[in-house]
C-alpha positions as CSV (number, residue, x, y, z in Angstrom):
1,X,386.5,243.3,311.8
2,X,383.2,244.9,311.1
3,X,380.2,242.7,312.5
4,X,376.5,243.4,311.9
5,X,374.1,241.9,314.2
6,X,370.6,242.0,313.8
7,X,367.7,242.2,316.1
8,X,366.1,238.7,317.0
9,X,363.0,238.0,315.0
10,X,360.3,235.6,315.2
11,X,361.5,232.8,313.0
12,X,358.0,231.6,311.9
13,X,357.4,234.7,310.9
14,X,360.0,235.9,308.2
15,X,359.9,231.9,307.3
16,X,356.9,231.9,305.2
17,X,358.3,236.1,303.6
18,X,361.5,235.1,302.5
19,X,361.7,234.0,298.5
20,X,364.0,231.3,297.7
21,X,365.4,233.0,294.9
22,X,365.9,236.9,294.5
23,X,367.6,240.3,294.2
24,X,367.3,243.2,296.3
25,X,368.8,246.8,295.9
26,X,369.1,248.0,299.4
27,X,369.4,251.0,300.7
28,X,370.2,252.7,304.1
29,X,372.5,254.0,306.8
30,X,374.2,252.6,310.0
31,X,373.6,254.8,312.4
32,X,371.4,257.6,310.0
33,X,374.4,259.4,308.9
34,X,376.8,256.8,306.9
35,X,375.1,256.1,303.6
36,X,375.5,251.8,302.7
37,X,373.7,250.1,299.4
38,X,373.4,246.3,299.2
39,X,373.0,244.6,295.9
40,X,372.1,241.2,297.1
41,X,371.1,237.7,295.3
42,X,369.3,235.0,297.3
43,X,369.6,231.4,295.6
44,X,368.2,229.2,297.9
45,X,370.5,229.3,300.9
46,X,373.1,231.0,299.4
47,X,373.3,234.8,299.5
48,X,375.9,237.0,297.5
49,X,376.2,240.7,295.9
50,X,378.0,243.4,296.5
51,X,378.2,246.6,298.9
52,X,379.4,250.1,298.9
53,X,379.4,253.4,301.1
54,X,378.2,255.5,298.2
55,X,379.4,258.7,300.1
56,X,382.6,259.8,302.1
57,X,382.7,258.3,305.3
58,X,384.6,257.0,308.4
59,X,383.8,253.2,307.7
60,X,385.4,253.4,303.9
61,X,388.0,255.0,304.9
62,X,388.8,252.1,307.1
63,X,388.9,249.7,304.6
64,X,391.2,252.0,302.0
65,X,387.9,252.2,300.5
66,X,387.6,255.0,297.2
67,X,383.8,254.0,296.4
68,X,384.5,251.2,294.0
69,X,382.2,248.2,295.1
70,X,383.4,245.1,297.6
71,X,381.8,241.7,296.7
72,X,380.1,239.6,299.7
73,X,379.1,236.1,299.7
74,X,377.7,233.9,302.5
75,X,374.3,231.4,303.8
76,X,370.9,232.2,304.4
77,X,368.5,230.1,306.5
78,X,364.5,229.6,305.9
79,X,363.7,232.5,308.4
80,X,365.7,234.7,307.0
81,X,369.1,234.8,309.1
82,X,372.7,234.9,307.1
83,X,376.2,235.3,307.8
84,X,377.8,236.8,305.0
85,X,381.9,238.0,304.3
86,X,383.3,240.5,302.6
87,X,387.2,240.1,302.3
88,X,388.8,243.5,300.4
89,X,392.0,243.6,300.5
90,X,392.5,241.2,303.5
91,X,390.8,243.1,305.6
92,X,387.6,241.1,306.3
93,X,384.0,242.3,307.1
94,X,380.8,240.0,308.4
95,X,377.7,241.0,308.1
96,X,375.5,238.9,310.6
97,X,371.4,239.5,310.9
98,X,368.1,238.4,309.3
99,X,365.9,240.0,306.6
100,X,362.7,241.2,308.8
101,X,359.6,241.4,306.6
102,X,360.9,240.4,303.0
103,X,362.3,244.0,302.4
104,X,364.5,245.5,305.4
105,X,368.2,244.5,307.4
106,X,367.7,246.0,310.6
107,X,370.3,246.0,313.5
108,X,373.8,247.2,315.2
109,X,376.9,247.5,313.9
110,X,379.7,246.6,316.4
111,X,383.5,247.7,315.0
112,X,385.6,245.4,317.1
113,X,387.5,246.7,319.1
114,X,386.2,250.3,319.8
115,X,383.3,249.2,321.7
116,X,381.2,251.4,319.5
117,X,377.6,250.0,318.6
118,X,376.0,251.9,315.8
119,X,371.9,251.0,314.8
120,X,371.9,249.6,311.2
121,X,369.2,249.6,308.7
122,X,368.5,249.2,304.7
123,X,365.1,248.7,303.1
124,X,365.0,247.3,299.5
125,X,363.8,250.1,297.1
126,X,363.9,250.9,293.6
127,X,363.5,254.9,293.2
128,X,363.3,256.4,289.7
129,X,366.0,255.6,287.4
130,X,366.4,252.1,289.0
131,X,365.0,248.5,287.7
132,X,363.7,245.5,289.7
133,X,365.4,242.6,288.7
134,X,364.1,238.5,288.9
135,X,366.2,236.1,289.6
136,X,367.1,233.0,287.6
137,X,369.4,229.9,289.2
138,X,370.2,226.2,288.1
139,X,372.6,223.8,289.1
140,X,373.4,220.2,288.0
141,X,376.3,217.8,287.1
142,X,376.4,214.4,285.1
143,X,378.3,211.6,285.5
144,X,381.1,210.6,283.2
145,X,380.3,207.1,283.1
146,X,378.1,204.6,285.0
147,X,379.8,203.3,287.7
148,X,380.8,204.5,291.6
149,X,382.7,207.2,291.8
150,X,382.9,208.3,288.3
151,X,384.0,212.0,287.5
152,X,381.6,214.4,286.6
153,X,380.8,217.5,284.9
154,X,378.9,220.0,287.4
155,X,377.6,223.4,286.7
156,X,375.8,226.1,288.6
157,X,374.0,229.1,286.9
158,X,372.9,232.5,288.2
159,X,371.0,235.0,286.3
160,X,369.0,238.1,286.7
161,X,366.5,240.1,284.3
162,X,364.0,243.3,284.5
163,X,361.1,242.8,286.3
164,X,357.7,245.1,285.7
165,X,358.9,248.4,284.1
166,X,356.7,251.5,283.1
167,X,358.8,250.8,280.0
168,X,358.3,247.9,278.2
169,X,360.8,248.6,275.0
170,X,363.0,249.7,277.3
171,X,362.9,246.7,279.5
172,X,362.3,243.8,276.5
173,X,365.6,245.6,274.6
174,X,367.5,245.4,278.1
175,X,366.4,241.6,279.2
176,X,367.7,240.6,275.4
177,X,371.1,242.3,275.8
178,X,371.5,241.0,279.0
179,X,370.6,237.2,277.9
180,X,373.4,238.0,275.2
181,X,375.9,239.9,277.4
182,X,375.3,236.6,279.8
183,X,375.4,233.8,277.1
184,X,378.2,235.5,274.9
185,X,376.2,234.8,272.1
186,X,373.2,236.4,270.1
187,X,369.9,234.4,271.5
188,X,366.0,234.2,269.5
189,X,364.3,233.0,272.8
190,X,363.9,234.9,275.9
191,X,362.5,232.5,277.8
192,X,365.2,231.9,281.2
193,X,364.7,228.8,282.1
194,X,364.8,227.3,278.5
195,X,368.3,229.8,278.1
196,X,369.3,227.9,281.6
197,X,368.8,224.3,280.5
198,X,370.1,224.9,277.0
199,X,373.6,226.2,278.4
200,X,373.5,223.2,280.7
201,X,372.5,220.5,278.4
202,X,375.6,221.7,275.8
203,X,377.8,222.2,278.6
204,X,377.1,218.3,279.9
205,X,377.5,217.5,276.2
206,X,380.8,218.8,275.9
207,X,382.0,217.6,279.3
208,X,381.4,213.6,278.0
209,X,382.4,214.2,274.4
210,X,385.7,215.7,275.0
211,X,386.3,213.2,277.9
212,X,384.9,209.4,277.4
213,X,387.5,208.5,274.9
214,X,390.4,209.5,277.0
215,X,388.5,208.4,280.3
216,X,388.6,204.8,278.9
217,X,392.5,204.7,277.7
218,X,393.6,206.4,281.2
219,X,391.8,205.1,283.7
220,X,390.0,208.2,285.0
221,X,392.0,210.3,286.6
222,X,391.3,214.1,287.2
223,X,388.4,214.5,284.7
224,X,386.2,216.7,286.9
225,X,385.1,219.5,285.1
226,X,383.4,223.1,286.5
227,X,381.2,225.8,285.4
228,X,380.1,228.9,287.4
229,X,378.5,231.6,285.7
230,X,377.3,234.2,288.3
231,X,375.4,237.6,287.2
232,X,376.4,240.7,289.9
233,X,375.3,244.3,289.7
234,X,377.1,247.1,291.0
235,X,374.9,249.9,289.9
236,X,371.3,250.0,289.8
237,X,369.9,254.1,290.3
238,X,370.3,257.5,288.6
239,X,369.3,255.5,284.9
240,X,372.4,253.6,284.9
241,X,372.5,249.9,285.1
242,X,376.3,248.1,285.6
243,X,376.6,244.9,285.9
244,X,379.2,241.8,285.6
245,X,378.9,238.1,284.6
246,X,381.3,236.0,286.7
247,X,382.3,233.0,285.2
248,X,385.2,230.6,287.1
249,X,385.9,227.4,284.9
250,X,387.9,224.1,285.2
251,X,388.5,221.5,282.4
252,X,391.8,219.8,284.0
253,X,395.3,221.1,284.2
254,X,397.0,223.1,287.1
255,X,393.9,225.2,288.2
256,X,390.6,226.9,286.9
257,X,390.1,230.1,285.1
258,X,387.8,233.2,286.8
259,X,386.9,236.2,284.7
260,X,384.6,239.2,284.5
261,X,382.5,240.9,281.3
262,X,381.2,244.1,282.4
263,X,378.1,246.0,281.0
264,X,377.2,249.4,281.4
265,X,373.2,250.2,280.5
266,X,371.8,253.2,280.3
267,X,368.1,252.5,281.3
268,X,366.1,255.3,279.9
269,X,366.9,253.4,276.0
270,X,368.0,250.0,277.3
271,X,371.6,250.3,275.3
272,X,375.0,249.8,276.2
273,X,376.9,252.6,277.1
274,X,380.1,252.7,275.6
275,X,383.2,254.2,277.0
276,X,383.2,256.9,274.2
277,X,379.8,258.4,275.8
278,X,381.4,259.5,278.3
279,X,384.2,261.2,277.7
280,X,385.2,264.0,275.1
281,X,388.7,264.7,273.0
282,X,391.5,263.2,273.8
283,X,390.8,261.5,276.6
284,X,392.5,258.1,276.0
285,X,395.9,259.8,277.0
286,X,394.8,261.5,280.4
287,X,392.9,258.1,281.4
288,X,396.1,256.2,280.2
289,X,398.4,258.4,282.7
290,X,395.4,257.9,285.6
291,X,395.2,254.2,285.2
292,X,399.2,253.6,284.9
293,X,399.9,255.6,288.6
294,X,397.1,254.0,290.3
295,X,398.6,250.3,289.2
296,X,401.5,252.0,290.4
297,X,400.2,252.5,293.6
298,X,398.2,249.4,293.6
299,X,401.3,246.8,292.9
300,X,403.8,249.3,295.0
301,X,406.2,250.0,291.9
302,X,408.9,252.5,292.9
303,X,409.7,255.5,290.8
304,X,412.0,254.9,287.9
305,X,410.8,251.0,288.0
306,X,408.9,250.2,284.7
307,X,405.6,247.9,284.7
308,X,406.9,246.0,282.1
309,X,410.0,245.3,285.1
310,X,407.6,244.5,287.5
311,X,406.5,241.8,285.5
312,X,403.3,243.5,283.5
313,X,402.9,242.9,279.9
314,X,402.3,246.4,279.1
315,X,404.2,250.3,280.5
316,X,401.0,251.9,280.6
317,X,397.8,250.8,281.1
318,X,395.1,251.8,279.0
319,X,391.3,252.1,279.1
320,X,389.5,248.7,278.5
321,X,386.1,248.7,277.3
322,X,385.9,246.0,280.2
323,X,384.1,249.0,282.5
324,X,382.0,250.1,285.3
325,X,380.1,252.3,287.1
326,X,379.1,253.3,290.6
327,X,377.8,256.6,292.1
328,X,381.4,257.6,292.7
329,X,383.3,256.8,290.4
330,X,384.4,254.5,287.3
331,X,386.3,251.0,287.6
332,X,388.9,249.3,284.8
333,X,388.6,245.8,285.1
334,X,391.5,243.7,283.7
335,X,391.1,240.2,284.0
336,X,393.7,237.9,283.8
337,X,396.6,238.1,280.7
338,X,394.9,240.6,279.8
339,X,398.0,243.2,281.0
340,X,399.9,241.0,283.4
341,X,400.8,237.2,284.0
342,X,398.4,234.6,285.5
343,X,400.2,234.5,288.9
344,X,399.5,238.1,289.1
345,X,395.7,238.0,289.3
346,X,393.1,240.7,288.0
347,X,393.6,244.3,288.1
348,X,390.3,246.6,289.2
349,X,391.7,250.1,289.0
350,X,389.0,253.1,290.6
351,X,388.8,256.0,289.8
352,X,386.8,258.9,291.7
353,X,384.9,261.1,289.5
354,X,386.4,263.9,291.3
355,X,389.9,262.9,289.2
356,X,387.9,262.9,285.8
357,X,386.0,266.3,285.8
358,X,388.3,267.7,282.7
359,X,387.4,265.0,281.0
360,X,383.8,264.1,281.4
361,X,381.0,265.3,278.7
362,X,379.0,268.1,280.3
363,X,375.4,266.9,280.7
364,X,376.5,263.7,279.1
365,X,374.9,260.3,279.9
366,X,376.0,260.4,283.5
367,X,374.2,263.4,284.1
368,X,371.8,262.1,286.5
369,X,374.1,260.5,288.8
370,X,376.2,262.9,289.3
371,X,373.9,265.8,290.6
């Protein structure tokens, strides 16, 4: 276990510095040589994002690490102090400290069990070809019917969008695709908090419609319903913008559904960046063959053992315009039935750029973060 523990700071000092809602890109080092990046959302006392060791290193290599990101979640108090987890691959991380000042993480990082204390620090900064983002969060539920204990309908909403940018087109053309990317819909206002209560106030509409009738002839049981619809981002420098949209929902039956929608923005024209950008000829077939031995790998499928055998829906795996990217590579995300059953969960498959050179465009769209 990885444990970061951060220097004691005066509590009535960082109280009155920390925002209740935010986003931070963070960057840094433990101990000035291993390169880390935090992407981190504060709602209220709840912290969350995701973190990555942009360059090769002993810590990644730990985890079985390639560079593809490692979501994080935990609490946050009023000065400052979290606790937050990161659980890849069953092998959990914590993160323990307190954000000093608004902007920095500063402490020690103590890998258990070697006795070896390395100083820690990341300052939240937005270089050229990155974005500051605000951050947007609602949560609510409404009753069923009106009486103790009735079921209810409960939904919690987290959203992020540009901040000040020497580019307004740039940054009114990305805040509208990202309110469509996060709504699933084409949307005429802009304004968040009206986008917020709208998706609520038809969510809590459908909740009672679909369920009073049926409430009354059965007598109540399991009609709780559940909404989550959480924004990430995984890539925020060198003009490139990823990001996902989280949504886990329940309406009854054996268990909820989670699912991801990627983006990929290239922030010098505020467009989406399709897959086709960024490779050239035929390069459908060579990312087909990468993708099918890494799931290979992944699920531990033995040579002359088909996927569709090992119970996937498909024998090779190709590209999805379900995408990301980091500053080392490009991840295929493939949410549930998508190419396997339910029970076998969703498939992120990594791949270094290092693997993709033959097929990259030269000077292409990812030009900048790949120097």
């Amino acid at each position: 276990m990885l444990v970061l523990s951060l220097a004691i700071i005066p509590a009535v000092f960082c109280q009155s510095l920390v925002p209740k809602k935010c986003y931070m890109h963070l960057t840094g080092s433990i101990n000035k040589e291993i390169i880390l990046e935090l992407d981190l959302v504060k709602n209220n006392d709840t912290i969350f994002g995701e973190c990555s060791f942009p360059v090769d290193s002993e810590i990644p290599r730990k985890l079985d690490n390639e560079g593809n990101p490692m979501s994080l979640c935990g609490k946050v108090t009023t000065d400052g102090s979290f606790v937050m987890t990161l659980n890849p691959w069953g092998k959990s991380i914590s993160f323990k400290g307190q954000l000093i000042n608004g902007k920095t993480l500063k402490g020690t990082c103590d890998m258990a069990g070697n006795g070896k204390y390395l100083p820690f620090e990341v300052t939240e900064k937005y270089p050229e070809g990155s974005i500051p983002m605000n951050a947007y969060f609602q949560k609510g539920s409404v009753a069923l019917v009106k009486k103790p204990k009735s079921p209810a309908g409960r939904i919690q909403l987290s959203m992020l969008l540009p901040g000040e940018s020497a580019n307004p087109i740039v940054s009114d053309s990305l805040k509208r695709l990202i309110l469509s990317r996060y709504t699933e819909n084409d949307v005429r206002i802009t304004d968040p908090e009206k986008i917020l209560n709208a998706i609520s106030q038809v969510y809590f509409d459908t909740y009672v419609n679909s369920n009073i009738d049926i409430y009354d002839k059965s007598g109540g049981q399991s009609f709780n319903w559940e909404l989550l619809n959480y924004m990430h981002v995984v890539q925020n420098n060198s003009h490139i913008l990823a990001f996902y949209v989280e949504q886990y929902a329940f309406s009854g039956g054996a268990h909820g559904l989670t699912t991801r929608r990627y983006t990929v923005v290239n922030l010098n024209t505020g467009k989406v960046i399709p897959v086709q950008e960024i490779f050239h000829g035929n390069y459908e077939s060579k990312l087909k063959e990468i993708l099918t031995q890494k799931a290979r790998v992944i699920y531990n499928i033995p040579a002359g053992k088909t996927l569709m055998e090992a119970g996937f829906f498909v024998d090779e795996i190709a590209p999805t315009a379900n995408f990301y990217i980091t500053r080392t590579g490009i991840g295929f995300y493939y949410n549930q039935y998508d190419i396997a059953p339910y029970s076998n969960g969703q498939a992120d498959i990594f791949i270094p750029f290092k693997e993709l050179k033959d097929i990259f465009v030269q000077n292409g769209v990812l030009k900048d973060l790949m120097r």
